[in-house]
ZAGUTI-563861 format. One line per 8 residues: number of its first residue (from 1); their letters; for each residue x, y, z of N, C-alpha, C, O. Coordinates in Angstrom, 2 decimals. Atoms other than C-alpha are relative to their C-alpha. Layout:
ZAGUTI-563861
NUM = A = X:Y:Z:X:Y:Z:X:Y:Z:X:Y:Z  ...
end
This chain:
ZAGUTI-563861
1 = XXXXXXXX = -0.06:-1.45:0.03:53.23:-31.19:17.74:-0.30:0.62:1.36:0.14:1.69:1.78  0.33:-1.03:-0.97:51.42:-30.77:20.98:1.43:0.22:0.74:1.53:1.35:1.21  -0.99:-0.19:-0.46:55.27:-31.40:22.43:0.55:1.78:-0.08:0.87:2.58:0.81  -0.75:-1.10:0.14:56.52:-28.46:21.21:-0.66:1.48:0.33:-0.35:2.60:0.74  1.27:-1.33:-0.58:53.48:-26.41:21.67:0.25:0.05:2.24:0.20:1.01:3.00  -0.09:-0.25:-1.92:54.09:-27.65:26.12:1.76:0.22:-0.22:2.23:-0.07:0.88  -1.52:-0.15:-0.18:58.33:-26.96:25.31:-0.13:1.52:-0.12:0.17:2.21:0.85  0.14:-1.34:-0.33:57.57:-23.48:24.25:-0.90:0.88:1.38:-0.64:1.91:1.99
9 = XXXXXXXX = 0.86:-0.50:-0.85:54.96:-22.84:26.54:0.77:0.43:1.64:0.85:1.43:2.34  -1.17:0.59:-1.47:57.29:-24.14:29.69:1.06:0.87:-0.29:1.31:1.60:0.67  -0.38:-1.48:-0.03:59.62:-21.54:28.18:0.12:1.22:0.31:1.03:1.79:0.92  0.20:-1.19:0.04:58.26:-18.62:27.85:-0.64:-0.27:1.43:-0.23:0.74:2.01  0.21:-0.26:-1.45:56.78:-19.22:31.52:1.25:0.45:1.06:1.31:1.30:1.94  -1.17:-0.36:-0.96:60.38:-19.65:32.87:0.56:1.13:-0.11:0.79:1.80:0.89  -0.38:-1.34:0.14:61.68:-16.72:31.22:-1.21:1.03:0.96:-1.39:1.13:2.17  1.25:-0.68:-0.71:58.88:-14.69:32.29:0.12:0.28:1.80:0.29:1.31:2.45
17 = XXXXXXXX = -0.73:-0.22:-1.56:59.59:-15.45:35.99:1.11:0.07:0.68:1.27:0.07:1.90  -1.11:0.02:-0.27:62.94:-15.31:35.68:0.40:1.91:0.01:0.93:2.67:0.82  0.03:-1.56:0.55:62.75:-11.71:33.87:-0.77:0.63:1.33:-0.17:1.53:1.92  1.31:-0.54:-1.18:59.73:-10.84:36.74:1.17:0.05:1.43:1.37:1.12:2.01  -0.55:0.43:-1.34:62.01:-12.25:39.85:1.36:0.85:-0.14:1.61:1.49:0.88  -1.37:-1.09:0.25:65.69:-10.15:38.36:-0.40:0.89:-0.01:0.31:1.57:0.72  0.44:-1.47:-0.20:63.32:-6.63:37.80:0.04:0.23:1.25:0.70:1.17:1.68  0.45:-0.18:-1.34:62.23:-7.02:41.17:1.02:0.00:0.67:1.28:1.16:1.02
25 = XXXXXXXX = -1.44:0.14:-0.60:65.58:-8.07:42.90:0.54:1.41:-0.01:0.87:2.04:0.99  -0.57:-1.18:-0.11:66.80:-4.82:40.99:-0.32:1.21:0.71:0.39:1.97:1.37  0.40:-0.96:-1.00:64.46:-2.62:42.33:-0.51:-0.44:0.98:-1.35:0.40:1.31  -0.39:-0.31:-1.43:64.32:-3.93:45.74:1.65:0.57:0.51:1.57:0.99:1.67  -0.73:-0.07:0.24:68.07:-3.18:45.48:-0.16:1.14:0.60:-0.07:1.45:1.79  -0.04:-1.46:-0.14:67.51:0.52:44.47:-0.53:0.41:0.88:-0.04:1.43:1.37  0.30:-0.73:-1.10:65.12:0.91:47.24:0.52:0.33:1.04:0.33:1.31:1.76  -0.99:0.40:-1.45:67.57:-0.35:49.82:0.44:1.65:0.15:0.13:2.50:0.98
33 = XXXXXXXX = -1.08:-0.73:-0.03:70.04:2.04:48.65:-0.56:1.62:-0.06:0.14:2.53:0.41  0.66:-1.37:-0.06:67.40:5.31:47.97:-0.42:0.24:1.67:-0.49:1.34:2.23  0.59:-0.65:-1.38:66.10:4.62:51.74:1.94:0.11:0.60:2.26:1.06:1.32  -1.26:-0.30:-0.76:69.62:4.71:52.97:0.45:1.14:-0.10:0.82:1.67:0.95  -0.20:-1.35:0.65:70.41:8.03:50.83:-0.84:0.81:1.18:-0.29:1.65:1.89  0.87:-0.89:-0.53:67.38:9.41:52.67:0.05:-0.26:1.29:-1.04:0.03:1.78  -0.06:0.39:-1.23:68.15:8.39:55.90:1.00:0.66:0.50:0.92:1.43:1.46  -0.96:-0.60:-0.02:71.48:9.30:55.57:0.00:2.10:0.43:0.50:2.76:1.34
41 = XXXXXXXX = 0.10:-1.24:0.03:70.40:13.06:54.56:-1.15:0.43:0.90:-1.59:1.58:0.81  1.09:-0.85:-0.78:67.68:13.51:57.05:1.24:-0.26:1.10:1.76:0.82:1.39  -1.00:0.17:-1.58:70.53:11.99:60.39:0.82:1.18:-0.43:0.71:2.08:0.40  -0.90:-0.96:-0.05:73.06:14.45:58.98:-0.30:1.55:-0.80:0.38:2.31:-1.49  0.64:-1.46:0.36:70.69:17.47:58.34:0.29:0.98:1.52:0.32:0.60:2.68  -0.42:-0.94:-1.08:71.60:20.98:60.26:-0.93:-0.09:1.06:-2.05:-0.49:0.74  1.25:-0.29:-1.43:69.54:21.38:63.54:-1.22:1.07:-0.50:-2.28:1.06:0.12  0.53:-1.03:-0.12:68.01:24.48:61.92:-0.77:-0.63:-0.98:-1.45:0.12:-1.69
49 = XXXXXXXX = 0.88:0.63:1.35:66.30:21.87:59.36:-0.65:-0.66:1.12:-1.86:-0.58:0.91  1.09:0.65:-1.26:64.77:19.95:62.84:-0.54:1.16:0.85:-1.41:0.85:1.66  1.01:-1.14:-0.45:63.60:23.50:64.10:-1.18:0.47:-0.67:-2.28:0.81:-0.24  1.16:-0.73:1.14:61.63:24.65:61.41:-0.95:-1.19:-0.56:-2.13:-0.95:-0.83  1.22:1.25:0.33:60.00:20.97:60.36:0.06:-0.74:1.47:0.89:-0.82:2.37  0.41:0.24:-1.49:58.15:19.44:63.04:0.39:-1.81:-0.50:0.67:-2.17:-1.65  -0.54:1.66:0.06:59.01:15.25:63.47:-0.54:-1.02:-0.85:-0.04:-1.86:-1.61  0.86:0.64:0.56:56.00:14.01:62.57:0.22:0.48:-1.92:0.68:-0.35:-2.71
57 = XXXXXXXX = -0.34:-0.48:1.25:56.33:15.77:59.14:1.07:-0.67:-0.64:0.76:-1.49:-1.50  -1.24:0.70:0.28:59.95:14.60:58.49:-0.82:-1.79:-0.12:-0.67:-2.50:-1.12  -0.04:1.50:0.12:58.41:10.93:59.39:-1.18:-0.09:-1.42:-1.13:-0.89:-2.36  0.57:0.65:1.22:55.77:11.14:56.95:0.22:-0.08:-1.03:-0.10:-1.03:-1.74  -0.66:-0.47:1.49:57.45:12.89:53.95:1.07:-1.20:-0.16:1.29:-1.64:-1.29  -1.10:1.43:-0.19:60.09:9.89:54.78:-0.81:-0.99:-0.68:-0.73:-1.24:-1.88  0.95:0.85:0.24:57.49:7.47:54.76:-1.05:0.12:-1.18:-1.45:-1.01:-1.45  0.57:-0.10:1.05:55.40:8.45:51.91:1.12:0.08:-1.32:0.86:-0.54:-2.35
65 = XXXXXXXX = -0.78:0.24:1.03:58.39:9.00:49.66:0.35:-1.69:-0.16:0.25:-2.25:-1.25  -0.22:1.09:0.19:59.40:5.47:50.61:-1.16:-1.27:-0.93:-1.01:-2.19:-1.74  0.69:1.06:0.68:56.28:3.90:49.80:-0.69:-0.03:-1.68:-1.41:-0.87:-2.21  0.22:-0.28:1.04:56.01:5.60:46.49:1.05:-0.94:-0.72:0.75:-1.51:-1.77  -0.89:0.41:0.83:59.45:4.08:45.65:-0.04:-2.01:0.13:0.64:-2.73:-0.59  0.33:1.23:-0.10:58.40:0.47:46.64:-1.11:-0.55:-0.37:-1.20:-1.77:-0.50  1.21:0.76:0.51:55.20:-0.13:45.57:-0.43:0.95:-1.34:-0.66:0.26:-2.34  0.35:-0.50:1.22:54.32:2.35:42.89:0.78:-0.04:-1.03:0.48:-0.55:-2.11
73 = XXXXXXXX = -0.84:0.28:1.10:57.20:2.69:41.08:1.00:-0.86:-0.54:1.88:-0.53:-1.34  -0.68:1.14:0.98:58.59:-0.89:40.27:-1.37:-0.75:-0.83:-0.98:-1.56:-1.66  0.33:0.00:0.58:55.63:-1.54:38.91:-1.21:0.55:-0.84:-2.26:-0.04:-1.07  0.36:-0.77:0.66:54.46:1.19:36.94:1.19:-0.11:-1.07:0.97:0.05:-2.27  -1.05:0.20:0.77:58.29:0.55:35.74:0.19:-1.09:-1.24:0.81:-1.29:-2.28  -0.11:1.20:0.63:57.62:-2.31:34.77:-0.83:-0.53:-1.44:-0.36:-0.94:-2.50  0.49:-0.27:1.30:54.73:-2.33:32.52:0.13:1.05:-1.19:-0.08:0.97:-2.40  -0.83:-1.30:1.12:56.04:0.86:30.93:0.76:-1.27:-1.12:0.27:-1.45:-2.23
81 = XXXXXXXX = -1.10:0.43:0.47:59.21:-1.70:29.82:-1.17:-1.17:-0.69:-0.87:-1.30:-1.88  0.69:1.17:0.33:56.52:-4.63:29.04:-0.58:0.27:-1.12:-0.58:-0.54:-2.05  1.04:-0.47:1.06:54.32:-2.70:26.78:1.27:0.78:-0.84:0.81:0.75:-1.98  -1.04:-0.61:1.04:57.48:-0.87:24.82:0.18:-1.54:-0.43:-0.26:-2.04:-1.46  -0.64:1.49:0.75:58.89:-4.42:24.44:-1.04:-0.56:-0.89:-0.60:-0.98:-1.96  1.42:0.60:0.58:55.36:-5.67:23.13:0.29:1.33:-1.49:0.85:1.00:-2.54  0.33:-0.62:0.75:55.02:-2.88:21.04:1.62:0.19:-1.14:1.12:0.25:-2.26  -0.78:0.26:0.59:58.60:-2.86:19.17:-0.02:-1.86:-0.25:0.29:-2.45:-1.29
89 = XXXXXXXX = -0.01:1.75:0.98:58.27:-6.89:18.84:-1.04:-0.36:-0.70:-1.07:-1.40:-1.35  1.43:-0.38:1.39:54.88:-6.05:16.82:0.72:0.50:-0.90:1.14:-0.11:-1.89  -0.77:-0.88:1.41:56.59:-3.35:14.83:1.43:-1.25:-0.80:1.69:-1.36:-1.99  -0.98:0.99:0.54:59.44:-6.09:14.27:-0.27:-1.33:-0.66:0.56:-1.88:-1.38  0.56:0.74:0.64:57.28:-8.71:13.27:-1.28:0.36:-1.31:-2.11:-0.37:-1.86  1.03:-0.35:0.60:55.30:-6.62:11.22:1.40:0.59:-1.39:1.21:0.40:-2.59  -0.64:0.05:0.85:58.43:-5.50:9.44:0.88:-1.48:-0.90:1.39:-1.50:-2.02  -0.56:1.36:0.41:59.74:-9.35:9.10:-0.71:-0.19:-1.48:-0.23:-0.32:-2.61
97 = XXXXXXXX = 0.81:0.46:0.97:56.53:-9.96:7.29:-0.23:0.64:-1.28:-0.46:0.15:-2.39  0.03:-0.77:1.84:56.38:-7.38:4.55:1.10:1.38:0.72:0.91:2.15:1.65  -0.88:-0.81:-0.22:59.64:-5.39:4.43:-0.57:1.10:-0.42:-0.46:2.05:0.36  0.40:-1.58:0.38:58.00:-2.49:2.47:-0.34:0.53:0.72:0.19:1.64:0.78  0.54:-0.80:-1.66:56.22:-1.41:5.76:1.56:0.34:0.37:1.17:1.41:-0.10  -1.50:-0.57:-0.81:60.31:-0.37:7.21:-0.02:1.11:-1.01:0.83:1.95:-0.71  -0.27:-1.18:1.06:59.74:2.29:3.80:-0.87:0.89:0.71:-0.74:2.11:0.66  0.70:-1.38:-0.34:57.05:3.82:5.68:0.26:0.23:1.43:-0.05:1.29:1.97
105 = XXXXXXXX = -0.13:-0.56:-1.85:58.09:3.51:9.65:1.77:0.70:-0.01:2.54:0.71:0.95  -1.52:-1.01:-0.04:61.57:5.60:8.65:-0.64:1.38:0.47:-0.42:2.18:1.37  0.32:-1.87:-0.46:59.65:8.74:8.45:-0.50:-0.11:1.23:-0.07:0.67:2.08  1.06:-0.05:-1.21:57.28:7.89:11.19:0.66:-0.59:1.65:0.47:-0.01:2.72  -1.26:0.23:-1.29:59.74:6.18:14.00:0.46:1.30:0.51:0.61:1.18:1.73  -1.11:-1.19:-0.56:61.62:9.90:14.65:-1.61:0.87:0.43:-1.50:1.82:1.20  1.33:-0.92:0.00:57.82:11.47:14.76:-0.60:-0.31:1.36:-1.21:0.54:2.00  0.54:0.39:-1.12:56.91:9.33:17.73:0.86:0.20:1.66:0.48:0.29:2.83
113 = X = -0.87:-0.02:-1.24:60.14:9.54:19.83:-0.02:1.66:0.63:0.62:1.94:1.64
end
């Protein structure tokens, strides 16, 4: 038995870092392509948008947006998606086990969304 107990185990690890290593890929991806957006729209902003903000400003608002979108929000994204998934594969194993519970999460499912 312990076999199957180290086959699942060895599993759910690979998934896990497979799932972990493709999120990440994606959003290094999006960052690429959000700092390019923003790069883009600050080089081909009017002159009268580099009169009125001073350089330093432009670099930090640059730079602080960036590092919001690289470090805070892939994973804040991420456990968001981790803990929904957790929490619908409870509710799904909780309906497996006694179907009558799906009589009472009809009303209550539309109450939460």
């Amino acid at each position: 038995e312990s076999y199957y107990a180290y086959t699942y185990l060895g599993l759910a690890i690979g998934i896990a870092l497979i799932r972990t290593d493709y999120f990440f890929q994606l959003m290094l991806r999006g960052a690429y392509l959000l700092h390019n957006n923003m790069l883009k729209g600050v080089l081909y902003s009017s002159l009268r948008f580099y009169e009125s903000n001073p350089v330093g400003c432009i670099l930090n608002r640059f730079s602080k947006d960036q590092q919001v979108v690289d470090e805070l929000l892939p994973l804040t994204f991420f456990n968001t998606i981790q803990l929904l998934m957790m929490a619908v594969g409870g509710v799904a194993i909780i309906a497996m086990t006694n179907p009558w519970i799906t009589l009472i999460l009809i009303p209550i499912i539309p109450t939460l969304l």
